[in-house]
C-alpha positions in Angstrom: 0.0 0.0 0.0 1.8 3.5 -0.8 1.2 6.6 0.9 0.5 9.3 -1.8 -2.7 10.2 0.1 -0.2 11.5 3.1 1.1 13.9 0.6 -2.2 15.7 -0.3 -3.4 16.3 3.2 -2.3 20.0 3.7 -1.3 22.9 1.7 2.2 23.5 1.5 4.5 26.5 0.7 3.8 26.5 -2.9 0.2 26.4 -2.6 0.0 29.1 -0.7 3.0 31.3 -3.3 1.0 30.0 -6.1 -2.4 31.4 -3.9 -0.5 34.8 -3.0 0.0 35.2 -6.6 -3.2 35.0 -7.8 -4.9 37.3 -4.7 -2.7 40.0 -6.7 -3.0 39.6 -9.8 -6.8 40.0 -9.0 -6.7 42.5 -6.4 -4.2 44.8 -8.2 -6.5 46.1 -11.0 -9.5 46.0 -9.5 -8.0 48.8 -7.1 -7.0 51.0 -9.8 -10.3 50.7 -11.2 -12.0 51.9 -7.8 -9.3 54.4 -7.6 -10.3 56.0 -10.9 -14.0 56.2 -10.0 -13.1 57.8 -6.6 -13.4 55.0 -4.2 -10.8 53.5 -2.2 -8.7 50.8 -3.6 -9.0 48.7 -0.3 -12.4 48.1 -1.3 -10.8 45.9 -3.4 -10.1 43.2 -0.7 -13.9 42.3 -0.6 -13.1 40.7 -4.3 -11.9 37.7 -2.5 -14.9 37.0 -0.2 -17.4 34.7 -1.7 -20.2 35.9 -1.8 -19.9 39.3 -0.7 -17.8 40.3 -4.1 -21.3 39.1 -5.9 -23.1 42.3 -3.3 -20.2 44.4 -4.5 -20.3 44.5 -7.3 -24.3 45.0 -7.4 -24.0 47.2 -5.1 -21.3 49.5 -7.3 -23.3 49.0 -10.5 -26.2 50.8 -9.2 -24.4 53.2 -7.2 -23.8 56.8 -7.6 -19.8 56.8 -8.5 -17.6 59.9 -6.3 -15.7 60.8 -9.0 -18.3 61.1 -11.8 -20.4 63.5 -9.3 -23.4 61.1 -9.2 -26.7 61.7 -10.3 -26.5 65.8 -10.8 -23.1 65.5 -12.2 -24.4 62.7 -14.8 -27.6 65.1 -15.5 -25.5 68.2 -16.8 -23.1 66.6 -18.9 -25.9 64.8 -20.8 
């Protein structure tokens, strides 16, 4: 009988690299995107909560961006 299955039992240190990695690569743009529209880019952290990054971004579709002035500022550039 071999014992692969004691090798699969936890994450090891390139899991975790390989995990690190892709948080940035994720989190990295969607700050500058909130930074453009006036927001803060640690907003961006939510992006990695299930669940919750579903409300967010909901929630900022329908929402009246800072940096574009919201619904007065959308009315007099039309």
């Amino acid at each position: 009988m071999t014992r692969d299955w004691i090798d699969m039992t936890g994450y090891g240190l390139g899991h975790w690299a390989v995990f690190a990695v892709m948080i940035a690569v994720l989190l990295y743009p969607i700050g500058r995107i909130l930074s453009r529209i006036g927001l803060s880019p640690l907003w961006s952290v939510l992006a990695v909560i299930p669940v919750v990054n579903l409300i967010g971004l909901w929630v900022l579709a329908f929402a009246d961006w800072p940096g574009r002035g919201g619904a007065a500022g959308r009315q007099k550039g039309a």
